[in-house]
Structure formats: structure tokens, C-alpha cells
Biopython code that builds the backbone (N, CA, C, O; Angstrom):
import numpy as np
from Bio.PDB.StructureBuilder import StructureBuilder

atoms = [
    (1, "UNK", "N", (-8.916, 99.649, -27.549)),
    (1, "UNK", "CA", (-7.925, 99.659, -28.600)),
    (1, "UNK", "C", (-6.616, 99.041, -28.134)),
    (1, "UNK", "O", (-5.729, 98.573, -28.849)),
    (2, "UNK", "N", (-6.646, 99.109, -27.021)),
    (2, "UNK", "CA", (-5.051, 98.809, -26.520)),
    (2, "UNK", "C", (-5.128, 97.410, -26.511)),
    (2, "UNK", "O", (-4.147, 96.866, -27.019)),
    (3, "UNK", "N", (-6.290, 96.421, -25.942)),
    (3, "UNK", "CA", (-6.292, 94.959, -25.992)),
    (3, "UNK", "C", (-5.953, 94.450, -27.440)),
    (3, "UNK", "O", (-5.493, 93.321, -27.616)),
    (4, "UNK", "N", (-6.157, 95.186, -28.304)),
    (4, "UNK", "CA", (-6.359, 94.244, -29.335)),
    (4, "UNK", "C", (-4.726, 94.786, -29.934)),
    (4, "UNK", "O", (-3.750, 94.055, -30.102)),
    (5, "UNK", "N", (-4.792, 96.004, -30.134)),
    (5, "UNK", "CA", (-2.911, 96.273, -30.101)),
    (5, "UNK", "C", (-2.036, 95.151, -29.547)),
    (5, "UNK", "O", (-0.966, 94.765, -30.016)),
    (6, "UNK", "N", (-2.829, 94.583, -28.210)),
    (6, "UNK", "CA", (-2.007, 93.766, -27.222)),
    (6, "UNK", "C", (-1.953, 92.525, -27.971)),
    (6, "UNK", "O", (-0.882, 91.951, -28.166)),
    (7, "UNK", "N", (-2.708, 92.228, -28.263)),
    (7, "UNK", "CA", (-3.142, 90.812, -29.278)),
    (7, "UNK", "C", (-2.451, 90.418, -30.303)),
    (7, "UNK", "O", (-2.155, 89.247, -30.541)),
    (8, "UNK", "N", (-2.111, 91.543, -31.074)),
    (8, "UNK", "CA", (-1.378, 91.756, -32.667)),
    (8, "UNK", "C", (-0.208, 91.514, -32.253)),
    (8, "UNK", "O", (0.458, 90.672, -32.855)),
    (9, "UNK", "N", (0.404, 92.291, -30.964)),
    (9, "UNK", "CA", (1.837, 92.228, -31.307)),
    (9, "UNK", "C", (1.847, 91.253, -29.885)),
    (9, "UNK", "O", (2.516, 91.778, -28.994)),
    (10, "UNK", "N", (1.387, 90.269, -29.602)),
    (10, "UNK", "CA", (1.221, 88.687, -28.846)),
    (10, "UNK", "C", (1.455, 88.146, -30.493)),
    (10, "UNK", "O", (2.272, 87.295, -30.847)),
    (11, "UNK", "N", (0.716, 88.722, -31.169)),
    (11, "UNK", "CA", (0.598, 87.113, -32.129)),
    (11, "UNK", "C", (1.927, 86.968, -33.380)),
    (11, "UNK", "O", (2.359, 85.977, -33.969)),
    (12, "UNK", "N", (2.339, 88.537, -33.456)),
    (12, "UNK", "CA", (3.589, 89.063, -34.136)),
    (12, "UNK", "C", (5.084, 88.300, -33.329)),
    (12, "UNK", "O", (6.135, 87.897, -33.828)),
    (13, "UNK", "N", (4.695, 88.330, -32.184)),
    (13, "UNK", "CA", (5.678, 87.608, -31.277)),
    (13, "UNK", "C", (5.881, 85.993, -31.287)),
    (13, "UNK", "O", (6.928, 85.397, -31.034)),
    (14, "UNK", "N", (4.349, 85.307, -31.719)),
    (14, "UNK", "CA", (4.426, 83.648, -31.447)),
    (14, "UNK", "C", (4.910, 83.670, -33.297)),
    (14, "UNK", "O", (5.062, 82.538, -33.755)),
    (15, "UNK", "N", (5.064, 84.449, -33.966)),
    (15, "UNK", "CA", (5.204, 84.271, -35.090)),
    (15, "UNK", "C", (6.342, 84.347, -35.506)),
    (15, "UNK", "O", (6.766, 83.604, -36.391)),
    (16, "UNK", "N", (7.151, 85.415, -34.844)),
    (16, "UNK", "CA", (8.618, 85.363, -35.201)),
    (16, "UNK", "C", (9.262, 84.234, -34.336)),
    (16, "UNK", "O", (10.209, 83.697, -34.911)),
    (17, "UNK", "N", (9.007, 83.792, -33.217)),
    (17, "UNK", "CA", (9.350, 82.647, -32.229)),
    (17, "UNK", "C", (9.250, 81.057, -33.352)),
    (17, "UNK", "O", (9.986, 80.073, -33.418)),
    (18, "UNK", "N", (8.228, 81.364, -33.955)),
    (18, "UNK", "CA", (7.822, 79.981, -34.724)),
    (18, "UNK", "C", (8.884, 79.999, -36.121)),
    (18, "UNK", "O", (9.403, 78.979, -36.574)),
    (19, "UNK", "N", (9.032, 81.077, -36.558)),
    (19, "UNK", "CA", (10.107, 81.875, -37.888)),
    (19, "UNK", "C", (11.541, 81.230, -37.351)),
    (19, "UNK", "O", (12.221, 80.414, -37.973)),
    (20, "UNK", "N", (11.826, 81.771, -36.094)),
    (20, "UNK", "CA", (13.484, 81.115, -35.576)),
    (20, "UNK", "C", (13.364, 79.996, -35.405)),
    (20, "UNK", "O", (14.185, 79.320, -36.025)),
    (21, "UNK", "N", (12.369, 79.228, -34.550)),
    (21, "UNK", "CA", (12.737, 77.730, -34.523)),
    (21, "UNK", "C", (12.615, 77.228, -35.978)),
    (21, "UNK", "O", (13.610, 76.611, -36.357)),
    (22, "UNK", "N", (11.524, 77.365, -36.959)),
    (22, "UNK", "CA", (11.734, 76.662, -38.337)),
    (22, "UNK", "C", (13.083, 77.220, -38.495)),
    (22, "UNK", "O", (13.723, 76.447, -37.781)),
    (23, "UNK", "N", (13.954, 78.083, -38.981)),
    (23, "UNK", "CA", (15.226, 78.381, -39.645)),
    (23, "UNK", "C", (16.279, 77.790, -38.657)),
    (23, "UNK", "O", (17.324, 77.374, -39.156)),
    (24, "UNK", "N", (16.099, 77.705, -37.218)),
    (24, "UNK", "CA", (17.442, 76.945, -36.341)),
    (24, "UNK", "C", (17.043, 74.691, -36.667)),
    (24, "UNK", "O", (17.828, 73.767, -36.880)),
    (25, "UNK", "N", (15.915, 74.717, -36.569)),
    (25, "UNK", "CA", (15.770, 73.500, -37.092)),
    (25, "UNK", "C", (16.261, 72.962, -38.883)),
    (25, "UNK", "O", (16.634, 71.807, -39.086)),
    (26, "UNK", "N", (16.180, 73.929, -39.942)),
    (26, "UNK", "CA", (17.096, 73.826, -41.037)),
    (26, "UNK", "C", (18.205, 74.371, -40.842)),
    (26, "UNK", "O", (18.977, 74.159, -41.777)),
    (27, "UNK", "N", (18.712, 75.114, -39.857)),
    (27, "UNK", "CA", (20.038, 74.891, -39.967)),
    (27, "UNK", "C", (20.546, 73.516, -39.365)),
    (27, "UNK", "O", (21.285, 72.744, -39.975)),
    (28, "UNK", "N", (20.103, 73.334, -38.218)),
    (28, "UNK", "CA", (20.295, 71.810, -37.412)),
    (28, "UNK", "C", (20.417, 70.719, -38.519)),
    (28, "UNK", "O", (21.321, 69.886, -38.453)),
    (29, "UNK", "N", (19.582, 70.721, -39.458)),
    (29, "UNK", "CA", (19.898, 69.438, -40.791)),
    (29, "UNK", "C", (20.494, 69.956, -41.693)),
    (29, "UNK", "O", (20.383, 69.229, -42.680)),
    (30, "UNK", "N", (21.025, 70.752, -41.888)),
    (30, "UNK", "CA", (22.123, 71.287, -42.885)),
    (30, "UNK", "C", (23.561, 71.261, -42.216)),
    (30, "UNK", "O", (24.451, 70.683, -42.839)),
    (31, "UNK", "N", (23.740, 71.620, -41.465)),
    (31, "UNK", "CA", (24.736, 71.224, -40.549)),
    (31, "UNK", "C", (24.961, 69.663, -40.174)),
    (31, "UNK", "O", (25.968, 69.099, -39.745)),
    (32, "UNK", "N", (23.792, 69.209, -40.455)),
    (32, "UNK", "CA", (24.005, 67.432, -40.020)),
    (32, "UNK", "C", (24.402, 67.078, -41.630)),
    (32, "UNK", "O", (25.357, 66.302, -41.669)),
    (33, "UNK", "N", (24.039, 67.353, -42.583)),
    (33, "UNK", "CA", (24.140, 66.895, -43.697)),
    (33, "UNK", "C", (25.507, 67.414, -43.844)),
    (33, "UNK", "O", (26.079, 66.712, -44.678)),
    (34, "UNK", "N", (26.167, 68.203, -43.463)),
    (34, "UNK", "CA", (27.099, 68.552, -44.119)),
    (34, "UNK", "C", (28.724, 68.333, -43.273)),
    (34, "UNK", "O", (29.857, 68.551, -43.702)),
    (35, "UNK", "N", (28.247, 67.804, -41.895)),
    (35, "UNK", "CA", (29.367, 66.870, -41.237)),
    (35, "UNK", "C", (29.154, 65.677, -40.847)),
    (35, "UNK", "O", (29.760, 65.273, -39.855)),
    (36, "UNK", "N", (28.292, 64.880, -41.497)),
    (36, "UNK", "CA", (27.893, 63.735, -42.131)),
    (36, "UNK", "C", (27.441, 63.236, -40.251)),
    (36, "UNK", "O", (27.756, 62.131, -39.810)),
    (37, "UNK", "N", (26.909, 63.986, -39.646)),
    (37, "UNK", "CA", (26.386, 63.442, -37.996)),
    (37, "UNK", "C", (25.125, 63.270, -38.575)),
    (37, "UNK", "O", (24.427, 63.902, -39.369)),
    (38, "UNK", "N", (25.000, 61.719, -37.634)),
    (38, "UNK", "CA", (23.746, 61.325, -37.513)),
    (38, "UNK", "C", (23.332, 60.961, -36.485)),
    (38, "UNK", "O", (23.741, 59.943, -35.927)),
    (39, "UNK", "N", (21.998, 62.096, -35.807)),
    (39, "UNK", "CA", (21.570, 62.057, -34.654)),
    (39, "UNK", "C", (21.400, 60.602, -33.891)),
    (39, "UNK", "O", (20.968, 59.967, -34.852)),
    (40, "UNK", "N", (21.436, 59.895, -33.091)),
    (40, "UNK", "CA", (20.683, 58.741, -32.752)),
    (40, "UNK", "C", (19.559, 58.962, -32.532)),
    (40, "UNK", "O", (19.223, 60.139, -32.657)),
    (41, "UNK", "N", (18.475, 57.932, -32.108)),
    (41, "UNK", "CA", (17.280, 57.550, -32.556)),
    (41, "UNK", "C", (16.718, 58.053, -31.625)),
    (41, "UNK", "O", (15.706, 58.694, -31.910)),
    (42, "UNK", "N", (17.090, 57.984, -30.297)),
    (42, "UNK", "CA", (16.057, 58.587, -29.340)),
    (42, "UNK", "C", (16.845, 59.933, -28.487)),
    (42, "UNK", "O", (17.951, 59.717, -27.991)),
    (43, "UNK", "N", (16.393, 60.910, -28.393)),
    (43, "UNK", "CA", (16.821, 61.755, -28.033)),
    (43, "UNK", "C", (16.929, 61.971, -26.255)),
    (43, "UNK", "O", (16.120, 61.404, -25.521)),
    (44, "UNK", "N", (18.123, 62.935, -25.662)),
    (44, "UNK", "CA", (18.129, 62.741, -24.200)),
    (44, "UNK", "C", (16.850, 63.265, -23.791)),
    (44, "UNK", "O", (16.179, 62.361, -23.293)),
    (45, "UNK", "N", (16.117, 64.622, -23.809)),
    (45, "UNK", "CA", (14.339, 64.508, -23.782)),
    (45, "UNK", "C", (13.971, 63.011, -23.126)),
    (45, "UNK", "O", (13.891, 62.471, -22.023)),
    (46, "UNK", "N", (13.823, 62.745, -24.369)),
    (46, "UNK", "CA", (12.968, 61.501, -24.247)),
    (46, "UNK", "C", (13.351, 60.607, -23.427)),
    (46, "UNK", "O", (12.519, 60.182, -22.625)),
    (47, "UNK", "N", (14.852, 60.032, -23.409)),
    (47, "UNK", "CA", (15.500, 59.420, -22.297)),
    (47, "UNK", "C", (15.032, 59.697, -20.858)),
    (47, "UNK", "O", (14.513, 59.002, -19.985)),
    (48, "UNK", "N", (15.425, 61.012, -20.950)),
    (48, "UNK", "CA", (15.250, 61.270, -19.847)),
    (48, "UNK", "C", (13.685, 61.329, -18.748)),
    (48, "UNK", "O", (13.600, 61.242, -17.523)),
    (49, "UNK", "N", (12.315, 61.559, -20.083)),
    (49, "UNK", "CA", (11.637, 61.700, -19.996)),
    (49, "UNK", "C", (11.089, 59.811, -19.237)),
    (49, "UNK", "O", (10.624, 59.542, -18.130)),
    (50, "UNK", "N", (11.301, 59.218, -19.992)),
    (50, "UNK", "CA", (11.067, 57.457, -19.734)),
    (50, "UNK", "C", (11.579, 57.087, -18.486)),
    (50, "UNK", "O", (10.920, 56.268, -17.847)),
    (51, "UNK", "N", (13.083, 57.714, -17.791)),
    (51, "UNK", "CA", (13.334, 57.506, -16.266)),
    (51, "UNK", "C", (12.527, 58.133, -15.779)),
    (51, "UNK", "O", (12.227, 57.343, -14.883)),
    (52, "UNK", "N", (11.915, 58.933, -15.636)),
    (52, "UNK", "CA", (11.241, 59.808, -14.674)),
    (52, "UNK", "C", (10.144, 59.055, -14.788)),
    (52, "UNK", "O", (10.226, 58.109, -14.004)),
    (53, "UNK", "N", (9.208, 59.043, -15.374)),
    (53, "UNK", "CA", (8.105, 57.455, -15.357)),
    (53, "UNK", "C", (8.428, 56.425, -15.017)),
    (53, "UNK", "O", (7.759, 55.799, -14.195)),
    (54, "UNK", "N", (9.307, 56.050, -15.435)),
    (54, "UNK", "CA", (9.594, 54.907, -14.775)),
    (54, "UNK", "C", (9.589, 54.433, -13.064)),
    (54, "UNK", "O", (9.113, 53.542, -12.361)),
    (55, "UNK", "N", (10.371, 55.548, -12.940)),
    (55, "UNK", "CA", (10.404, 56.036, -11.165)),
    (55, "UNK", "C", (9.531, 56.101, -10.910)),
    (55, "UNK", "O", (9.191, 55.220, -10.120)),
    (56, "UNK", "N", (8.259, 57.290, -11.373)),
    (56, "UNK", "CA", (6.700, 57.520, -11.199)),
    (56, "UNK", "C", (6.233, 56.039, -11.147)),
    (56, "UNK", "O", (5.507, 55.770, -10.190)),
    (57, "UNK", "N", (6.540, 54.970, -12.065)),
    (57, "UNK", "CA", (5.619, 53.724, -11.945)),
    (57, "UNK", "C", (5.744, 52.886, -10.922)),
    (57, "UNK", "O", (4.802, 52.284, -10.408)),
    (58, "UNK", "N", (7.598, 52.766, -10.382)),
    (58, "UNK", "CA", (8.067, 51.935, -9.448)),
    (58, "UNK", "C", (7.361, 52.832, -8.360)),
    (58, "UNK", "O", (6.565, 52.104, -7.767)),
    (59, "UNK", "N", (7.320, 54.245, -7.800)),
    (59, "UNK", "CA", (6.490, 54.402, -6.523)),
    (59, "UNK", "C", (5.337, 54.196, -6.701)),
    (59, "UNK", "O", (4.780, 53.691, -5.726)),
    (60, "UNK", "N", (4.469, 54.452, -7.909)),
    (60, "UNK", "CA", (3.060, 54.047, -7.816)),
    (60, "UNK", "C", (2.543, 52.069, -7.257)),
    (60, "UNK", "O", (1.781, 51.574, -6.428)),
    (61, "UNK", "N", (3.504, 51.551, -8.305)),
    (61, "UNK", "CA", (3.506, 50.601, -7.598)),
    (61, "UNK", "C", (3.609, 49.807, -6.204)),
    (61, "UNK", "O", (2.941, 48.798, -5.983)),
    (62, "UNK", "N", (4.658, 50.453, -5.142)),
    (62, "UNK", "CA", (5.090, 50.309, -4.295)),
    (62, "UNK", "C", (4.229, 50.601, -3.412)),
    (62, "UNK", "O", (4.036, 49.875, -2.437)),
    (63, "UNK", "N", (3.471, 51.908, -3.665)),
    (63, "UNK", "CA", (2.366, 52.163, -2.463)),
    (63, "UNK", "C", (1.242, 50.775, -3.088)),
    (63, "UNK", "O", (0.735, 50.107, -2.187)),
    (64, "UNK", "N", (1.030, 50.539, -3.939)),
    (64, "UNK", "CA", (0.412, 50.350, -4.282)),
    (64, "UNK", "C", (0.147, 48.504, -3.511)),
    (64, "UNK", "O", (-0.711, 47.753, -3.046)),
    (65, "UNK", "N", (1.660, 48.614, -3.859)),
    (65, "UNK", "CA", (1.571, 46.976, -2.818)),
    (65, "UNK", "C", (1.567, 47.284, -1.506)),
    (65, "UNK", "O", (1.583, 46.368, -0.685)),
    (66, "UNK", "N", (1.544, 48.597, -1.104)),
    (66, "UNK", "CA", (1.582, 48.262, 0.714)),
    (66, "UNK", "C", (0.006, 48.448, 1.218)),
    (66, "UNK", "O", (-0.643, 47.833, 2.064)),
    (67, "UNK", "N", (-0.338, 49.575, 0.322)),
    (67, "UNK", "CA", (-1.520, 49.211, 0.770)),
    (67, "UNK", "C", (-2.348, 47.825, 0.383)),
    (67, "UNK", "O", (-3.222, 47.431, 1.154)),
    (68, "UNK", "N", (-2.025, 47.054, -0.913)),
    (68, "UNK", "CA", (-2.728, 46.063, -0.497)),
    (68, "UNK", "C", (-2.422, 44.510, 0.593)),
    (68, "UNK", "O", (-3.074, 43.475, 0.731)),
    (69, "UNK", "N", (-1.212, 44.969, 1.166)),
    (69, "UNK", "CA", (-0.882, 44.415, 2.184)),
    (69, "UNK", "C", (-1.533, 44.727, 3.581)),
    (69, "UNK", "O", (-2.041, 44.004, 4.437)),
    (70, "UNK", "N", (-1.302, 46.216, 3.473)),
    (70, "UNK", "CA", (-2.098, 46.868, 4.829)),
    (70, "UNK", "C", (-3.602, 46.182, 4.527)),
    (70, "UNK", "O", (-4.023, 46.063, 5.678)),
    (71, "UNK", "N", (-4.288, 45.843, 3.953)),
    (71, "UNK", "CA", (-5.471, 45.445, 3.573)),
    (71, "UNK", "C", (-5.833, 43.969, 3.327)),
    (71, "UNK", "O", (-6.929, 43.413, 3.258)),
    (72, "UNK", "N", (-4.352, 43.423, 3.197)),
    (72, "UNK", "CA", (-4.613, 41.565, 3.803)),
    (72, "UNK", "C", (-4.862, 41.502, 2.147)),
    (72, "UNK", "O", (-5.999, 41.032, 2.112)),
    (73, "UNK", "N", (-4.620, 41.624, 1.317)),
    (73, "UNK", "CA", (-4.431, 41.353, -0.075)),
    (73, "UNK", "C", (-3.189, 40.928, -0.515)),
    (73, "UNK", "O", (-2.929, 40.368, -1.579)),
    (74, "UNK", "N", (-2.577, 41.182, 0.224)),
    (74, "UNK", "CA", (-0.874, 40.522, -0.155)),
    (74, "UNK", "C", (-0.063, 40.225, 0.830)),
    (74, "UNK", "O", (0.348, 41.076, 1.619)),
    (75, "UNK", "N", (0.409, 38.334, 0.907)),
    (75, "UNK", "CA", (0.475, 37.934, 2.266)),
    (75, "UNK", "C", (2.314, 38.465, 2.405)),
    (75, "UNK", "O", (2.870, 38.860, 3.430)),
    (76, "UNK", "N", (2.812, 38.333, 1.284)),
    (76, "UNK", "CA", (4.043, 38.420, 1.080)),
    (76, "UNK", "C", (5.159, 39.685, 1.476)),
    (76, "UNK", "O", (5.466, 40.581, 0.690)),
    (77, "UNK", "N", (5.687, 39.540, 2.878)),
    (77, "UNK", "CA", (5.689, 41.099, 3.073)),
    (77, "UNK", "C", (7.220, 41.573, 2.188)),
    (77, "UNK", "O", (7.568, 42.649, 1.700)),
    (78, "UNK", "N", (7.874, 40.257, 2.259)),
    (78, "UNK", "CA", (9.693, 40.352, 1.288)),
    (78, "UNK", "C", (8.939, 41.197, -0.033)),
    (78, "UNK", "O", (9.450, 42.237, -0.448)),
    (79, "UNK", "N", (8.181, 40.862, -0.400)),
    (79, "UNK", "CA", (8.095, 41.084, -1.902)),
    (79, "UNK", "C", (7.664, 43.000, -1.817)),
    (79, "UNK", "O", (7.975, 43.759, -2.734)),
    (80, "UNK", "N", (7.143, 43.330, -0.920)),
    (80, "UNK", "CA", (6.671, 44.536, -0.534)),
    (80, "UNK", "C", (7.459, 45.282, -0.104)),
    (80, "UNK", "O", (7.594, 46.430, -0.526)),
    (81, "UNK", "N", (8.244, 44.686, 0.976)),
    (81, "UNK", "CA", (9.634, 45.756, 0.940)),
    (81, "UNK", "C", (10.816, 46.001, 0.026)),
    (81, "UNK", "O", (11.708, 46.843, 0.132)),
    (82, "UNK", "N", (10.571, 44.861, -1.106)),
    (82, "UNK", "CA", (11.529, 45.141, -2.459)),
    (82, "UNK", "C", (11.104, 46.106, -2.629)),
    (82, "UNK", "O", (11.728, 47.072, -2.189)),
    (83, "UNK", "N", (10.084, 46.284, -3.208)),
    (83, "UNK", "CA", (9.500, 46.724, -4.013)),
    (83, "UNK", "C", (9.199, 48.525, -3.562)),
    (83, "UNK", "O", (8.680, 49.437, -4.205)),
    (84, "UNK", "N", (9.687, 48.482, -2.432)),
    (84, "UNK", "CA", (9.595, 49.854, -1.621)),
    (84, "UNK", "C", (11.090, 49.877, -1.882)),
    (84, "UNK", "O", (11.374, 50.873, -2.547)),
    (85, "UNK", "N", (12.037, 49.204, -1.621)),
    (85, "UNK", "CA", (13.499, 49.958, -1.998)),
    (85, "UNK", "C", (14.072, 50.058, -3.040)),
    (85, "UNK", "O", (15.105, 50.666, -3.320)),
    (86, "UNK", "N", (13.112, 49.191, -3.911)),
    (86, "UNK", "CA", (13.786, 49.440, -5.785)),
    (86, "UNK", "C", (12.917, 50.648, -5.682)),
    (86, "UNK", "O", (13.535, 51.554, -6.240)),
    (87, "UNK", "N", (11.428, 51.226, -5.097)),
    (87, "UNK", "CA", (11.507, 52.438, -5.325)),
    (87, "UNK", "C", (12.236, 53.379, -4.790)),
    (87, "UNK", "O", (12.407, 54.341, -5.538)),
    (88, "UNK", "N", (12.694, 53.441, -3.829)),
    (88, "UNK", "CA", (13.370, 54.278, -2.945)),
    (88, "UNK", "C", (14.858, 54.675, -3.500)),
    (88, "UNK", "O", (15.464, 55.724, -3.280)),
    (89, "UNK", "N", (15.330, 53.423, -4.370)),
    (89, "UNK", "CA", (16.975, 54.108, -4.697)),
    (89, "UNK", "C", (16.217, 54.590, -6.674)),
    (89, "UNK", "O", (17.072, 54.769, -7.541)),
    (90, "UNK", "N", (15.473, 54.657, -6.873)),
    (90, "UNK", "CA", (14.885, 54.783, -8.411)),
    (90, "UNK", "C", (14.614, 56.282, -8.093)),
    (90, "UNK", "O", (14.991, 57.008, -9.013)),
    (91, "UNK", "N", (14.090, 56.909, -7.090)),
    (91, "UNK", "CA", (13.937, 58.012, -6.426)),
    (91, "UNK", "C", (15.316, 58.510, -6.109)),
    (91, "UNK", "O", (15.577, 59.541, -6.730)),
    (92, "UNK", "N", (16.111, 58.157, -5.459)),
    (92, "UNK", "CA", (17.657, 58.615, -4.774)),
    (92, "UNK", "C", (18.282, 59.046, -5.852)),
    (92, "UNK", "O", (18.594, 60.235, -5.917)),
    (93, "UNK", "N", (18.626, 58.017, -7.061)),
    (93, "UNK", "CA", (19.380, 58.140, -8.092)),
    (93, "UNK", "C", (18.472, 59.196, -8.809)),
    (93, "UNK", "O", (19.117, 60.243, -8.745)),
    (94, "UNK", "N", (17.605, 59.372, -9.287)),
    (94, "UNK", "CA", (16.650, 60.648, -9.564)),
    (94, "UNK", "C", (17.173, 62.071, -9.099)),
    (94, "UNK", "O", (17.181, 63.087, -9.795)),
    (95, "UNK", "N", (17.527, 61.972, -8.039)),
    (95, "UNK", "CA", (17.735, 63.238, -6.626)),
    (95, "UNK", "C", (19.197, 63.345, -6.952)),
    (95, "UNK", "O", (19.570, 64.472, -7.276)),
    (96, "UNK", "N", (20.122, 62.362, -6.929)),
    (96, "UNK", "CA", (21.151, 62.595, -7.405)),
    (96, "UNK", "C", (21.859, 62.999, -8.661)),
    (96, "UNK", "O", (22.920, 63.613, -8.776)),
    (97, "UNK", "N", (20.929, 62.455, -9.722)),
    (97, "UNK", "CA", (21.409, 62.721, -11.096)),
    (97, "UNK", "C", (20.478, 64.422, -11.163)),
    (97, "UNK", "O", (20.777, 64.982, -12.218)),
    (98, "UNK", "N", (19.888, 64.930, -10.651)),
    (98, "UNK", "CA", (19.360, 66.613, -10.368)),
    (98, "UNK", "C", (20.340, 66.943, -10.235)),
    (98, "UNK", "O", (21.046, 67.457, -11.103)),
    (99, "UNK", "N", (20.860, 66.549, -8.190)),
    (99, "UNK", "CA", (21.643, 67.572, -8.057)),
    (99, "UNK", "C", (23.291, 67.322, -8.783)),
    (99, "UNK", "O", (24.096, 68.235, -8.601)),
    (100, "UNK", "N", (23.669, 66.305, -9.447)),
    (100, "UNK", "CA", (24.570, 67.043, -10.078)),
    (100, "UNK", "C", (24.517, 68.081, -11.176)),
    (100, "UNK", "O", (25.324, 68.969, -11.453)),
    (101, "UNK", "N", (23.272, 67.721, -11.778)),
    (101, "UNK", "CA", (22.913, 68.867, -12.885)),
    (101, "UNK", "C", (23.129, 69.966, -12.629)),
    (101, "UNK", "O", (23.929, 70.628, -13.292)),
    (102, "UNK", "N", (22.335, 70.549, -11.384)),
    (102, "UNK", "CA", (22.334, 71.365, -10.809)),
    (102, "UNK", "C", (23.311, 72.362, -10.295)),
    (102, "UNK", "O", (23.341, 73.591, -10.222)),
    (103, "UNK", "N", (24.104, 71.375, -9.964)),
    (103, "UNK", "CA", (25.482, 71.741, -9.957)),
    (103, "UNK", "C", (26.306, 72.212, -10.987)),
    (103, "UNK", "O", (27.000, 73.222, -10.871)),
    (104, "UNK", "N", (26.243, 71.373, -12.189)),
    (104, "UNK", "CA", (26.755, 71.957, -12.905)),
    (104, "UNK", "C", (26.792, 72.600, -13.852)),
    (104, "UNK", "O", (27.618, 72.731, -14.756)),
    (105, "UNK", "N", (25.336, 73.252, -13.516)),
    (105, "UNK", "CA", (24.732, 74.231, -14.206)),
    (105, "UNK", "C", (25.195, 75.464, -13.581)),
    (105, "UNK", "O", (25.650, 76.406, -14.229)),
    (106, "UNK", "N", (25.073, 75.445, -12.322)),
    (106, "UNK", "CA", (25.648, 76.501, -11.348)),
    (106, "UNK", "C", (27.019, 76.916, -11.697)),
    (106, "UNK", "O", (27.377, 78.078, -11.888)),
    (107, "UNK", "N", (27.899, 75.646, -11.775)),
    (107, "UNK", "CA", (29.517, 75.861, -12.030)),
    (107, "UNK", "C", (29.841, 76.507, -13.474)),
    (107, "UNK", "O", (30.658, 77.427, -13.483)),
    (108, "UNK", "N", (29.329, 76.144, -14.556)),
    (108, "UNK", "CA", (29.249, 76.571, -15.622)),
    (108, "UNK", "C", (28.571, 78.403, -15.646)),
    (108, "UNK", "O", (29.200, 79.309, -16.193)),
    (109, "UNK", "N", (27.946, 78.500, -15.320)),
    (109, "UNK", "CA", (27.567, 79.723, -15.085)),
    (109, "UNK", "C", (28.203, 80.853, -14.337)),
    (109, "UNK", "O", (27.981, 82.059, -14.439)),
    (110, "UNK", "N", (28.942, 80.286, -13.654)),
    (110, "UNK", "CA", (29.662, 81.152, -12.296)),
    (110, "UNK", "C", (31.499, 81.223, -13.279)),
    (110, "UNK", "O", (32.550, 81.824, -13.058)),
    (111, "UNK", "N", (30.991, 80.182, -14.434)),
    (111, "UNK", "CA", (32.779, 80.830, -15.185)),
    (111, "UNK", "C", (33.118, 81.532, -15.808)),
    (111, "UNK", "O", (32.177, 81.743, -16.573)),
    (112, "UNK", "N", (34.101, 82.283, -16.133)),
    (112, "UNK", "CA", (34.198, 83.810, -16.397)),
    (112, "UNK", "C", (34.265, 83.561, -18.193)),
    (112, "UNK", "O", (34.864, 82.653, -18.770)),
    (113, "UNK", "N", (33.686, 84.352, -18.637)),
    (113, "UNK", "CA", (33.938, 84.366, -20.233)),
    (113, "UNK", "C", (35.229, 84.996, -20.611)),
    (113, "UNK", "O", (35.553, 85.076, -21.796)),
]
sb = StructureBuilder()
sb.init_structure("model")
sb.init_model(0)
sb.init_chain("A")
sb.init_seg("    ")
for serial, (resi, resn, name, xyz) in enumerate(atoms, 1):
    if name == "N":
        sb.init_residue(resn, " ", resi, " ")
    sb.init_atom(name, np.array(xyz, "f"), 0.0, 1.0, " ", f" {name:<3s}", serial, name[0])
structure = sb.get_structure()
């Protein structure tokens, strides 16, 4: 009896969770409609989401040319060590744009209300 008790009020829970985001999402466009803001097109999410792949693609790539260098597939070694330090600062700047977040997530938090 108790699992399924457990179940009901699991599913009473994804239900009121789903209840607030629909009503904070109409307020979000009622509030836009009514101080005439209009979101731009791609959201930071997503922004943010496309650097981080991006980075993911420049290191995939990068190993990707050394090993086919280590393997006599690519005679060109300039082009291989670009291609290792456009990944390497695509990574850095990654690490850096964290830890300021990080930071100032910390600082914001640590201020007194």
C-alpha cells in the first residue's frame, strides 16, 4: 500500500511542478506583452549550449588530427599543432568563462539581504 501511496503523491508532485511552470510561462508572455520586450531569437541556453560543442568539436578534431599524424596520414605537422591550440585556448576560455560564473555566483550569494 505504501508503494503505490508513493506513486500518487510522485505523480501529484510532477503535476503541480508542470501547473507552475505552465502559469510562470503565461506570466513570462503577459509580462512581455505588456512592456512591449521582445525576447531575441536565440536564447543564452542555447548560446551557451553551441560553445560548449563547439569546443567538444575543436578537441575532437584535434586528437583527431594527431592521431592521424601519429599514423603517417597527415604529413603536415603546422596544421596539427594549430589545430591543438585553437583547441586548447577554446578549452581555457571555457575554464575561464566557469570560473568567473562561479565566482559570481559565490559573491552574489555571500551578500547580505
Amino acid at each position: 500500500m505504501s508503494a503505490i501511496s508513493g506513486v500518487s503523491s510522485l505523480q501529484s508532485i510532477q503535476s503541480s511542478q508542470a501547473n507552475a511552470l505552465t502559469k510562470t510561462d503565461s506570466m513570462k508572455l503577459k509580462l512581455a506583452e505588456a512592456t512591449g520586450f521582445k525576447p531575441a531569437g536565440v536564447s543564452f541556453a542555447e548560446r551557451l549550449g553551441e560553445s560548449l560543442n563547439s569546443v567538444a568539436d575543436s578537441q575532437n578534431k584535434a586528437a583527431q588530427s594527431v592521431k592521424d599524424y601519429e599514423l603517417g596520414r597527415e604529413q603536415d605537422l603546422s596544421k596539427v599543432m594549430v589545430e591543438q591550440q585553437i583547441s586548447s585556448l577554446g578549452f581555457q576560455l571555457t575554464l575561464n568563462v566557469r570560473n568567473k560564473a562561479l565566482s559570481a555566483y559565490k559573491e552574489i550569494m555571500n551578500m547580505p539581504v
